[in-house]
N, C-alpha and C positions, 0 to 999 in steps of 0.2 A: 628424620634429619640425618640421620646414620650413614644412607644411601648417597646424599649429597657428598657428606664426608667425605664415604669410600671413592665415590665418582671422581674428585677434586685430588685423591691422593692416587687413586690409580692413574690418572692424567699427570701429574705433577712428575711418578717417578719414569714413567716413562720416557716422560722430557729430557731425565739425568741422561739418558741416553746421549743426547749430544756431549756428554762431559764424560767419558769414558773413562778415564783418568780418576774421578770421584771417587774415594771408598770413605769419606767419613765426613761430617759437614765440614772440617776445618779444611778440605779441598776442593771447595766453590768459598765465593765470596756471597755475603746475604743478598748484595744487588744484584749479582749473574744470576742466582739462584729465582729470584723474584721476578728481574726481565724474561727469562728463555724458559723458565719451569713451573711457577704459580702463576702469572698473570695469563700465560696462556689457558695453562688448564683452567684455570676461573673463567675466563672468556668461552671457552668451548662447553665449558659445564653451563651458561646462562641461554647459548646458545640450543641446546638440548632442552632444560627447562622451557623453554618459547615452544619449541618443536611437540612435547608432546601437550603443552597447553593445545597447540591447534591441533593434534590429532582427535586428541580426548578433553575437551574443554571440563564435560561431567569428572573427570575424574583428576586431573590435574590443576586447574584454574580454580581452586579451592584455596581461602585463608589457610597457612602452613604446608602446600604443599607448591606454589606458585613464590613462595620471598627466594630470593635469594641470600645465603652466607656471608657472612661478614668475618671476612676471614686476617687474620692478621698473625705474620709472621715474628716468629721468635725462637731464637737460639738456645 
């Protein structure tokens, strides 16, 4: 599950990228943060999850390795 983790948070800061400005969380708001920065990378990480189900059904389309994170923000 690690891997999801990492996948969702390397997506996530890269987002911060549109917010230049950012150097500590009290320089986003939790909603800009959640619309432009987690929702996508949550969307793109489910989107990969699908992907290698149909590349590799054997190996990915397995109990725990096919759920998706239940992720929830907090300050």
């Amino acid at each position: 599950m690690s891997g999801a983790i990492d996948g969702c948070v390397e997506f996530g800061t890269s987002f911060l990228l549109l917010f230049p400005h950012v150097q500590s969380v009290d320089d986003i708001s939790q909603e800009d943060f959640e619309h432009y920065c987690l929702k996508p990378a949550l969307e793109m990480r489910v989107v990969i999850k699908k992907q290698l189900c149909i590349i590799d059904p054997k190996e990915f389309d397995v109990p725990g390795k096919n759920t998706l994170l239940e992720v929830v923000y907090s300050r």
